[in-house]
C-alpha positions in Angstrom: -46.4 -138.5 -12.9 -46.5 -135.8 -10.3 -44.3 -134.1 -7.6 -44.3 -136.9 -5.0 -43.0 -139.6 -8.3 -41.2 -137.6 -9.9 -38.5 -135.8 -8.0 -38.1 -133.7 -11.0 -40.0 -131.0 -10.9 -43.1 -130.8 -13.0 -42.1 -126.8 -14.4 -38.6 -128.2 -15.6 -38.2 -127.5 -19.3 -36.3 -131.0 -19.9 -35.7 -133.8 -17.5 -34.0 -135.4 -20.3 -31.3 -137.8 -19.2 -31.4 -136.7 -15.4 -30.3 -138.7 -13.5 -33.1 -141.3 -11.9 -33.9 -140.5 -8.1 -34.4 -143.4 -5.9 -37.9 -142.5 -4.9 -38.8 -142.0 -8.8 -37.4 -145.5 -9.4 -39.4 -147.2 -6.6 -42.6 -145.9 -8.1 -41.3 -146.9 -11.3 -40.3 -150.1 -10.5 -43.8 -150.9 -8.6 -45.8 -149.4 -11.5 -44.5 -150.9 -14.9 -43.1 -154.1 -13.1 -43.7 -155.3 -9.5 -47.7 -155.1 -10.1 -47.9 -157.5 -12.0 -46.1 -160.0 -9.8 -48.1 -159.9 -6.8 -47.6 -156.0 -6.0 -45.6 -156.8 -3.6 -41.4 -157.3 -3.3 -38.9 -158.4 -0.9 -36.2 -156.1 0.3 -33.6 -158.1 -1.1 -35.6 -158.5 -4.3 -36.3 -154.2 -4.1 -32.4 -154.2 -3.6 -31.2 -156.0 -6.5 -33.7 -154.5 -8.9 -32.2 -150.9 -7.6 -28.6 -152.0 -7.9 -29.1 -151.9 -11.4 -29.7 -148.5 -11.5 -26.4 -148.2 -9.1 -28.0 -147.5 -5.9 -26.1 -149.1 -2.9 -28.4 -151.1 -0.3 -28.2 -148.3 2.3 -29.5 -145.9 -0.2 -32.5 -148.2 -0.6 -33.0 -149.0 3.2 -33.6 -145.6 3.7 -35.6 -144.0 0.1 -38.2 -147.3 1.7 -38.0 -146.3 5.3 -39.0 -142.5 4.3 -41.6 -143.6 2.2 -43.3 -145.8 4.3 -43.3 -143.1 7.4 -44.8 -140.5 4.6 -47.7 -143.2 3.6 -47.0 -144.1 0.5 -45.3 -148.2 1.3 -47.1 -151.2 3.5 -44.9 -153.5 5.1 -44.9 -156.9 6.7 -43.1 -160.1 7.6 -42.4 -163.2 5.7 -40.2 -164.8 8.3 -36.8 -163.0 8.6 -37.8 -161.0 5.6 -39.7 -157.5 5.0 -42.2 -157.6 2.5 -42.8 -153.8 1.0 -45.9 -153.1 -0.8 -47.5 -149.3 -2.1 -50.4 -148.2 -0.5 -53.5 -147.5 -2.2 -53.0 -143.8 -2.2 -49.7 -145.1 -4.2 -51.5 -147.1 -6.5 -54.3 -144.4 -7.0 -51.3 -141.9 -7.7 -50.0 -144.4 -10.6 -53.0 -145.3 -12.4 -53.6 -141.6 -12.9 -50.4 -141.4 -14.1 -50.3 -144.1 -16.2 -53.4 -142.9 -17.4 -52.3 -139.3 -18.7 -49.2 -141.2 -19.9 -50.6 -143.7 -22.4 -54.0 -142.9 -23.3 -54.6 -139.8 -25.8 -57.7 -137.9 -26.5 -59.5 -139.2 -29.9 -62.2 -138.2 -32.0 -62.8 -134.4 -33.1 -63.2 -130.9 -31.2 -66.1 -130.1 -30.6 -64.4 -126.6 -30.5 -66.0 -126.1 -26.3 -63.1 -124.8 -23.6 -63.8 -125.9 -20.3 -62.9 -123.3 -18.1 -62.0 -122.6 -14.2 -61.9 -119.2 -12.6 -60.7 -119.8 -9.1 -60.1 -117.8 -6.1 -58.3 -118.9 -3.2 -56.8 -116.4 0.0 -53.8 -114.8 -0.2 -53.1 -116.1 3.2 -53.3 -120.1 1.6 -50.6 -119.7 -1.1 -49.8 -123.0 -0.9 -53.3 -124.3 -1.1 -53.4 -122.0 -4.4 -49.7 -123.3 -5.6 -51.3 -127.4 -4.9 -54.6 -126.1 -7.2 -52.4 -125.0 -9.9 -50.5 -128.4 -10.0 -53.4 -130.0 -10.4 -55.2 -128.3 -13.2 -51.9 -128.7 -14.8 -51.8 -132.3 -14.6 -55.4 -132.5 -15.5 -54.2 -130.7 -18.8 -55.5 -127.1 -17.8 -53.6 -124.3 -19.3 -53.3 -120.6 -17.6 -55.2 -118.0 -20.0 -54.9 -115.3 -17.4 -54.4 -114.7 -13.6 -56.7 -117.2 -12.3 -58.5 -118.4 -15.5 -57.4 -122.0 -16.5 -58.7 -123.4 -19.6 -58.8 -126.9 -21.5 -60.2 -128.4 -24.7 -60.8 -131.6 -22.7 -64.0 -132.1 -20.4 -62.2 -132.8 -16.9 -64.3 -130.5 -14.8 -65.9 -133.0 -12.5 -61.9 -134.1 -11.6 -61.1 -130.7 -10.3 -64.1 -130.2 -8.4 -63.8 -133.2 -6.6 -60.5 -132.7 -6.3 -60.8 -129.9 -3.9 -64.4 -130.1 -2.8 -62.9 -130.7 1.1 -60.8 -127.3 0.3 -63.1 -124.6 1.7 -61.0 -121.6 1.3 -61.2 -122.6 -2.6 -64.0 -120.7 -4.5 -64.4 -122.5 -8.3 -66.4 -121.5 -10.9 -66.7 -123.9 -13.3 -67.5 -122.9 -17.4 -68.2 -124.0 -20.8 -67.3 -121.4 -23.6 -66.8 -121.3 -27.5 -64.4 -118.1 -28.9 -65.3 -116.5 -31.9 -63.7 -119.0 -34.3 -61.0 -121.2 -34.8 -58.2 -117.8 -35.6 -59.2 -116.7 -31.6 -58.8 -120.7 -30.5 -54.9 -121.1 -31.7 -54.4 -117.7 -30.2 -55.6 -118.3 -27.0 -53.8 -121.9 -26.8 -50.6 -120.0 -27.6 -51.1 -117.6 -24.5 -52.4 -120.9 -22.8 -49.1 -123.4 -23.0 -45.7 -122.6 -24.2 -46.1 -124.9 -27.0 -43.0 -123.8 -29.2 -41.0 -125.3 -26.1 -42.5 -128.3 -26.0 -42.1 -128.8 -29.3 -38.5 -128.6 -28.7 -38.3 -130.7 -26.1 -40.4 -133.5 -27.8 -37.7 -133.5 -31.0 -34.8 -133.8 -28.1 -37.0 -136.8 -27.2 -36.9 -138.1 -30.7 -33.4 -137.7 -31.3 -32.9 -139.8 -28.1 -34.7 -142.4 -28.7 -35.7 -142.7 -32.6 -32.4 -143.8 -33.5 -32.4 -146.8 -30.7 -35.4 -148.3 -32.4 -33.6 -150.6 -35.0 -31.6 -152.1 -32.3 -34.9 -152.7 -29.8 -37.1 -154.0 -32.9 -33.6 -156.5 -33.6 -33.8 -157.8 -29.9 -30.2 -156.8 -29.3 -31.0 -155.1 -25.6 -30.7 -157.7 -23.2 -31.4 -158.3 -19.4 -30.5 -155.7 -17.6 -29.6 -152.9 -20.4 -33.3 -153.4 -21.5 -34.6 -152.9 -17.6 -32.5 -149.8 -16.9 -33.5 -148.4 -20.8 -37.1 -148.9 -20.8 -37.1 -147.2 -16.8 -35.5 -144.2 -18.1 -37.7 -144.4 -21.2 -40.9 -143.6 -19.2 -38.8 -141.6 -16.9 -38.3 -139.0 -19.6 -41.1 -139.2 -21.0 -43.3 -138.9 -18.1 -42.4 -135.3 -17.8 -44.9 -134.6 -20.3 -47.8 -134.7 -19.5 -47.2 -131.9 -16.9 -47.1 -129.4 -19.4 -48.6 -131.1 -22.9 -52.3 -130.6 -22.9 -53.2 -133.2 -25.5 -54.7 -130.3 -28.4 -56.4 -130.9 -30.4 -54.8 -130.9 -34.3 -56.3 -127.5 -35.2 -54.8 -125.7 -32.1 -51.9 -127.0 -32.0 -48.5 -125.3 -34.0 -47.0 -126.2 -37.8 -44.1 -128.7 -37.3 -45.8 -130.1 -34.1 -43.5 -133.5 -33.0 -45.8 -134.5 -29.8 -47.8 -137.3 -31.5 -44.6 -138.6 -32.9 -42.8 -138.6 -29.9 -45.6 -140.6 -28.1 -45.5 -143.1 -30.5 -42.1 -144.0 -30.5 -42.2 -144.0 -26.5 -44.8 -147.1 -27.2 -43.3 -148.5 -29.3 -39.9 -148.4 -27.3 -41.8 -149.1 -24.2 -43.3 -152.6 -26.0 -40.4 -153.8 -27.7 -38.3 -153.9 -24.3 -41.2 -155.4 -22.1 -40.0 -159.0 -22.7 -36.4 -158.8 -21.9 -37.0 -156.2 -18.9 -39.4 -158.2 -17.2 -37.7 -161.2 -17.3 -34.8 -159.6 -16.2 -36.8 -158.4 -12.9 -38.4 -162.0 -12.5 -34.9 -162.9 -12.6 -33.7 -160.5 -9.7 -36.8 -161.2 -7.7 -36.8 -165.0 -7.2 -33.3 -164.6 -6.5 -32.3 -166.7 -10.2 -30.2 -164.3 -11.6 -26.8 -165.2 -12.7 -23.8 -165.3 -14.9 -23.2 -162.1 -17.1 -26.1 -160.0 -15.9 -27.3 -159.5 -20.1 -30.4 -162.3 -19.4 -28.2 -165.1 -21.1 -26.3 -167.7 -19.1 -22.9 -166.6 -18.1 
């Protein structure tokens, strides 16, 4: 979603097929799983979920000790047992995420930019560098040196993202170009679409051809955890750089729309067998072969 999930960071051209970070997966693991049972996991529940992913119980000790000394884990006791639990600032962090991830604008442009024109001291660079990340998550793209522009109406975020920021001057404006020729030329300078575009087909070709075997239920137990984590784990990367066009800015050819449907429809069709496969690891029931079938 952002730096502190993904460890990845946000100006990498392709996080394709990295390889998961044990932070990334404990926000992962919270926010498509673990909320929905209570919010809340055991270590040795946190444990077994992460050895599917091949990271040893020490590794996991630690990634929780760090995160909960940085703010973003609760703990407590159930008798012998630690309890870990995310924060709100956690959970805050994840529903904006999730939010950027699944939802996409709808209805026609209304062909208005929202625009910021910031100023920040030289002497706060990385006051300047944190504003930047944000107007890129919010979808902003960078029409000049401090001019950051967006089709999308997410002013009030950014100003209440850094009304507590003193040394940060905004000003805050709505604009039309002179026709729809000037609008594709200015989203061009904006975003680098052409590589996005590219990186969205090496999306497809990932995962378009595992669809007939996730729509025939043959991805079981834990394959269909580990595939649908890594699913939103490249895919998440996205939203850091696509700005969610409209159609009539956006390039000949574009793949992003088709790219975030068959994330969806990935992302449903392994829900079932993934989430039993955690309910399995959690209450301690998991046995046998490891596939979500008796062994």
């Amino acid at each position: 979603m952002n730096d502190t999930i993904n460890d990845a960071s946000s100006t990498s051209p392709n996080g394709i097929g990295k390889t998961l970070k044990p932070r990334s997966l404990v926000f992962d693991l919270f926010g498509d799983y673990l909320r929905y049972r209570g919010g809340a996991v055991r270590l040795r529940g946190l444990v077994a979920l992460m050895d599917c992913f091949d990271v040893p119980e020490s590794t996991v000790r630690v990634v929780a000790a760090r995160m909960r000394k940085e703010g973003w884990l609760d703990t407590r006791r159930e008798g012998r047992e630690t309890v870990y639990a995310l924060t709100d600032a956690s959970w805050q962090l994840l529903d904006e995420g999730r939010e950027r991830i699944f939802a996409r604008a709808g209805g026609p442009w209304n062909g208005q930019w929202h625009m910021v024109i910031y100023s920040v001291p030289e002497t706060d660079r990385a006051l300047r560098e944190q504003l930047r990340k944000r107007l890129a998550w919010l979808g902003f793209g960078m029409l000049s040196a401090s001019v950051w522009i967006s089709p999308h109406d997410r002013l009030a975020q950014v100003e209440e993202s850094f009304t507590d920021h003193s040394p940060v001057r905004l000003d805050m404006l709505r604009a039309r170009s002179a026709g729809t020729a000037a609008d594709r030329d200015m989203a061009s300078r904006s975003w680098d679409l052409e590589g996005l575009n590219k990186d969205y087909g090496e999306l497809l070709d990932r995962y378009r051809p595992r669809l007939a075997a996730y729509r025939a239920g043959e991805v079981h137990g834990r394959e269909a955890l580990v595939e649908r984590i890594r699913l939103m784990h490249d895919y998440r990367l996205f939203p850091f750089r696509d700005p969610d066009l409209p159609p009539e800015l956006l390039p000949k050819g574009w793949t992003g729309r088709a790219a975030h449907e068959v994330f969806l429809e990935a992302h449903g069709l392994l829900r079932a067998e993934a989430e039993a496969h955690v309910d399995r690891l959690v209450t301690g029931t998991e046995g046998g072969n490891g596939t979500g079938t008796p062994g």
